[in-house]
C-alpha positions as CSV (number, residue, x, y, z in Angstrom):
1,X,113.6,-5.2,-19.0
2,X,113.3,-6.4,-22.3
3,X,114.2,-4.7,-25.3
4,X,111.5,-4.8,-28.2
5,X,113.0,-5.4,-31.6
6,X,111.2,-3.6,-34.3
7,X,110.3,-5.7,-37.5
8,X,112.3,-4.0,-40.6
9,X,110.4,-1.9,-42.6
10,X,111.9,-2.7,-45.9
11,X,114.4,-5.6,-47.1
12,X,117.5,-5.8,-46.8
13,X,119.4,-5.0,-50.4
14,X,121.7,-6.8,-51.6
15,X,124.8,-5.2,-53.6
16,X,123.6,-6.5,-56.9
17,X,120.2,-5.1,-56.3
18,X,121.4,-1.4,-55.3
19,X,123.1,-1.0,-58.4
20,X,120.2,-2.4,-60.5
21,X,118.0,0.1,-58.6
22,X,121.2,3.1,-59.5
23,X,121.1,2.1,-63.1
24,X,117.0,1.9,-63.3
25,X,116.9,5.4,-61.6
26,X,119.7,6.9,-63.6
27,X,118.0,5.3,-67.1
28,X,115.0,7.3,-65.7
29,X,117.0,10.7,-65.3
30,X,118.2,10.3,-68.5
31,X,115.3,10.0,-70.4
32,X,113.1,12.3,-68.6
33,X,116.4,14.7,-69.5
34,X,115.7,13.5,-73.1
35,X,111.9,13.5,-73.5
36,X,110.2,15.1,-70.4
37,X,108.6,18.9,-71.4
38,X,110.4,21.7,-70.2
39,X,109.0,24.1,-68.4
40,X,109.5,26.7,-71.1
41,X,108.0,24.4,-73.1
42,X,104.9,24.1,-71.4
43,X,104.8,27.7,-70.7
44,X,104.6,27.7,-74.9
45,X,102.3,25.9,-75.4
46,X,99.8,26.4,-73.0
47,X,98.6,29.9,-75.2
48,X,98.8,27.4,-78.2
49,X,96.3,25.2,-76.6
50,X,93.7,28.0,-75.3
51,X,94.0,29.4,-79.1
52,X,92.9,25.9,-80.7
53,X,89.9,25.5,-78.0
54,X,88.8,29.0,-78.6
55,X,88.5,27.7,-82.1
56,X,86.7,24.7,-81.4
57,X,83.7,26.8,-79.6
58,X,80.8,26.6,-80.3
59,X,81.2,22.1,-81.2
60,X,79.0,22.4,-84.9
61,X,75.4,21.6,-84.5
62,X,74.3,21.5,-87.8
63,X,71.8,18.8,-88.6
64,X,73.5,17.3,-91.8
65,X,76.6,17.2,-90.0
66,X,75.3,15.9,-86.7
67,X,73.3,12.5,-89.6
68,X,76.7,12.1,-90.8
69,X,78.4,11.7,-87.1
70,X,75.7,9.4,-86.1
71,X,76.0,7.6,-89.0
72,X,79.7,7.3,-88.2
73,X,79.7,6.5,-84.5
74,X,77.0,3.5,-85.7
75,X,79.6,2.6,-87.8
76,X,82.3,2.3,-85.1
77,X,79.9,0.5,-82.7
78,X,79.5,-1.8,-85.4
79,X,83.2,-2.7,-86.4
80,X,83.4,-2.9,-82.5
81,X,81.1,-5.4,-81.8
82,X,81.5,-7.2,-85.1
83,X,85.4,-7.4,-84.1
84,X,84.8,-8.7,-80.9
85,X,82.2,-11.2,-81.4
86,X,84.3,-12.9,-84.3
87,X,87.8,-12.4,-82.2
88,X,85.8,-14.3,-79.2
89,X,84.8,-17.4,-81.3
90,X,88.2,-17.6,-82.7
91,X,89.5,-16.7,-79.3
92,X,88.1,-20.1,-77.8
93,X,89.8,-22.7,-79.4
94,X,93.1,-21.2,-79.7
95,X,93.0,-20.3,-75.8
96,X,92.3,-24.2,-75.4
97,X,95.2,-25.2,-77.8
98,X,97.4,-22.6,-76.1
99,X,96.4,-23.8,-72.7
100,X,98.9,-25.4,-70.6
101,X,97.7,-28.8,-69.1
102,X,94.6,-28.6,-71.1
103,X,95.7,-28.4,-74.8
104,X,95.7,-32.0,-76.6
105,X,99.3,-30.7,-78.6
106,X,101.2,-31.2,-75.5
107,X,104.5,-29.0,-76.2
108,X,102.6,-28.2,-79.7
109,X,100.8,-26.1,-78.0
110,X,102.9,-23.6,-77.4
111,X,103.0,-22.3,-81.2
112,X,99.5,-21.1,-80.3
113,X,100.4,-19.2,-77.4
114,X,103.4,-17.6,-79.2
115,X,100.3,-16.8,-81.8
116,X,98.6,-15.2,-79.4
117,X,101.6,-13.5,-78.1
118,X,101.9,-11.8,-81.3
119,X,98.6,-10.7,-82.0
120,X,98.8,-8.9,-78.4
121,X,102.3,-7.4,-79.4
122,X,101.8,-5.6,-82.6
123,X,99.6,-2.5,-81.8
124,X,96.2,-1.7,-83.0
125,X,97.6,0.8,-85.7
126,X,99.9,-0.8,-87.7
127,X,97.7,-3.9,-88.0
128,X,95.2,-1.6,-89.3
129,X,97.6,0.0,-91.8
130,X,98.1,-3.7,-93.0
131,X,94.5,-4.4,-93.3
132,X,94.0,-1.1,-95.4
133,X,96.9,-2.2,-97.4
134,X,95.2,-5.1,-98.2
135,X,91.4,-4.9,-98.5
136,X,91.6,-1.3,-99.1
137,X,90.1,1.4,-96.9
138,X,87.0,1.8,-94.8
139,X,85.3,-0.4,-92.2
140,X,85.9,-4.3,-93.0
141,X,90.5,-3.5,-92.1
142,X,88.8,-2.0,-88.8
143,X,86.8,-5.1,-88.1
144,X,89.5,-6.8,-89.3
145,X,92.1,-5.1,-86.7
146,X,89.6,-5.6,-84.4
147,X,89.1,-9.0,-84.4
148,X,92.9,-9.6,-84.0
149,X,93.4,-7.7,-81.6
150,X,90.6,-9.3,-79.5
151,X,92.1,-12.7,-80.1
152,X,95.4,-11.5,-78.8
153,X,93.7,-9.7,-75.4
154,X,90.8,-12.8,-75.0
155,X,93.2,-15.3,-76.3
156,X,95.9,-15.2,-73.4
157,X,93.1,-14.5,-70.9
158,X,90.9,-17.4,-71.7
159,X,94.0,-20.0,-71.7
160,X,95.1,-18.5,-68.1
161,X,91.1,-18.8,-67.2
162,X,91.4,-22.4,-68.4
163,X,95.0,-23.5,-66.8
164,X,93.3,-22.1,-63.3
165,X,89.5,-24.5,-63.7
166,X,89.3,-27.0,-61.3
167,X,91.2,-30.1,-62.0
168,X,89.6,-32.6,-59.7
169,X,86.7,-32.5,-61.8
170,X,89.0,-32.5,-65.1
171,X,91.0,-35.7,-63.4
172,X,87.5,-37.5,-61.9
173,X,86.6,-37.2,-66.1
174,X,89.4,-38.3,-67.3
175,X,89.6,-41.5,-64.9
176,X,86.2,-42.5,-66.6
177,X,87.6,-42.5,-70.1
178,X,86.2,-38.8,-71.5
179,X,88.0,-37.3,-74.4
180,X,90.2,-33.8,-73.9
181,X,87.3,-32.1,-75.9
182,X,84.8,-33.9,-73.4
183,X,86.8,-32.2,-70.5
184,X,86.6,-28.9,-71.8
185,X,83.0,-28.6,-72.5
186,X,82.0,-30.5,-69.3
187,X,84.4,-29.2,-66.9
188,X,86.7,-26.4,-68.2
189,X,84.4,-24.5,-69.8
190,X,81.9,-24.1,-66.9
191,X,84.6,-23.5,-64.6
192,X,86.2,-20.8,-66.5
193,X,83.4,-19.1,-67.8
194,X,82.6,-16.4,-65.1
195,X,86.5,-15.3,-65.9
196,X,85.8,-15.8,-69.9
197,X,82.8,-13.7,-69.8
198,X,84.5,-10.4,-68.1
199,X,87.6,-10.5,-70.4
200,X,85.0,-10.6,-73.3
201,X,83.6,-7.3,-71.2
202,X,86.7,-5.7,-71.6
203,X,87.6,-6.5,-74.9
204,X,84.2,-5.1,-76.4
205,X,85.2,-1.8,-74.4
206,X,88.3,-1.8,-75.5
207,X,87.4,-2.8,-79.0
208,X,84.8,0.5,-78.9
209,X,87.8,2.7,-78.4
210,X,90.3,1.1,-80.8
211,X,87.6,1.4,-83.5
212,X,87.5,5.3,-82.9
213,X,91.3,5.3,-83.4
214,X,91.2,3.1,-86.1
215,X,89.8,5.8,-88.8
216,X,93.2,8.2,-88.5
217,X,94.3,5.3,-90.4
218,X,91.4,5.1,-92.8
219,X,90.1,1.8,-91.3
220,X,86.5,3.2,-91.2
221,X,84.7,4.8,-88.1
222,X,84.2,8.0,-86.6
223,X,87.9,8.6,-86.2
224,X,87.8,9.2,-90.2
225,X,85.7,12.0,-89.7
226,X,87.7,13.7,-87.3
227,X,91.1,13.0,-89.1
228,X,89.0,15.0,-91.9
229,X,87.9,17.2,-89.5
230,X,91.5,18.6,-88.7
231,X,92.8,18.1,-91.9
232,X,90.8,20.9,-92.8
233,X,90.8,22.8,-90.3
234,X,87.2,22.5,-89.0
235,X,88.1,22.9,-85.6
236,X,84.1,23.3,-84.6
237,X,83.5,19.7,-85.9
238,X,86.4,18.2,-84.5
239,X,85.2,19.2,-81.0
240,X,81.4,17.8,-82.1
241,X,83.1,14.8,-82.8
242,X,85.1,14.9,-79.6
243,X,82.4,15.2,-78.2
244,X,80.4,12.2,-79.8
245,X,83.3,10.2,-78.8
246,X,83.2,10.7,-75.1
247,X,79.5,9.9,-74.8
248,X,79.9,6.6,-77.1
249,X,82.9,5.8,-74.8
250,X,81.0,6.7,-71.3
251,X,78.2,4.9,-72.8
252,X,80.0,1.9,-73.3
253,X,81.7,1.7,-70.1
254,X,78.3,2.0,-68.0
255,X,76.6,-0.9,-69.9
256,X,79.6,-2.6,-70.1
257,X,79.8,-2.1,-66.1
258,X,76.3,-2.9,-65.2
259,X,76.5,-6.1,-67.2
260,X,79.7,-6.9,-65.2
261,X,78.0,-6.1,-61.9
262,X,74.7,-8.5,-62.8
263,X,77.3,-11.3,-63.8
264,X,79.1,-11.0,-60.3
């Protein structure tokens, strides 16, 4: 009779691993110990939060009020598309300069990647407190923040989109004498674009709810209104506005869907 030997279930760990798995678990323990809520904590706050809901209800329906929210949320749609249609053109060439295998800079090219890099790193917030800083408060630091970040999200997405396009048409072009800019608009581009067109999906959704953020900083937007909102202590328009933001956002996401779906 022969004896059937089972496949392992995991992988074998060596030494070095187990204690890198220790330390990651004890790091874990440590900082849950540090940051985690308590129970007690929780048990707190819980009549806390009941309290400030009770207080939001009934969300205000007045008609001025509900002008100046839609006013507002047109705002933020605007800074969001805005932002993400200037972010995408800018987006294009730098992806291509950034692009390993298809940039003309050779080595060069990876300034424009660490660019990117950057732009991706910082977080929406503090570029918008620079923008404000700079050209002063209201919509054009959101747009501004916008179209940054959308370079640094589209940027790194359209150079991976163009490292991965086919390169035996990019090779059967070049063998015929056609420029680097020739291959990219003949044979990169078309390639890529399927992939280039979702990430520019995604970053207009994501751009619709950064812009809403963006107004706690005073870079324009309905996210002003609510930072006003609570300021004062008008609990019954901050849940209107809550409100407004969870339809703009569903909103976005089912067109933003269906035009994903078509393109697929």
């Amino acid at each position: 009779m022969v004896e059937r030997v089972l496949p392992r279930r995991t992988a074998n760990l060596s030494a070095g691993g187990f204690a890198i798995a220790v330390a990651v678990g004890a790091l874990i323990i440590v900082s849950a110990g540090d940051v985690a809520p308590s129970v007690q904590r929780l048990a707190d706050g819980f009549p806390r939060l009941a309290n400030l809901v009770d207080r939001m209800m009934p969300p205000n329906t007045d008609a001025e009020f509900l002008t100046r929210v839609f006013w507002r949320i047109l705002e933020t749609f605007q800074i969001a598309l805005v932002g993400t249609a200037i972010g995408l053109i800018i987006s294009l060439p730098i992806a291509w300069l950034a692009a390993r295998g298809v940039t003309p800079l050779g080595v060069f090219g990876y300034a424009f990647k660490a660019l990117v890099s950057l732009f991706r790193t910082v977080p929406d917030l503090v570029w918008a407190l620079l923008f404000v800083a700079a050209v002063g408060l209201g919509a054009v630091a959101g747009t501004l923040t916008i179209i940054v970040d959308t370079i640094g999200f589209c940027g790194r997405f359209f150079a991976e989109a163009m490292e991965d396009a086919d390169k035996q048409s990019q090779e059967a072009l070049a063998a015929h004498g056609a420029s680097r800019f020739s291959i990219l608009c003949s044979a990169v581009i078309p390639d890529a674009m399927p992939s280039m067109i979702n990430t520019g999906l995604f970053a207009l959704e994501m751009a619709v709810r950064s812009s809403v953020v963006l107004g706690l900083v005073g870079a324009g937007g309905i996210g002003q209104e609510l930072k006003v909102a609570f300021d004062l202590f008008q609990y019954q328009n901050a849940s209107a506005i809550i409100l407004a933001i969870f339809i703009i956002v569903l909103v976005m996401e089912f067109v933003t869907d269906r035009l994903r779906a078509l393109i697929q």
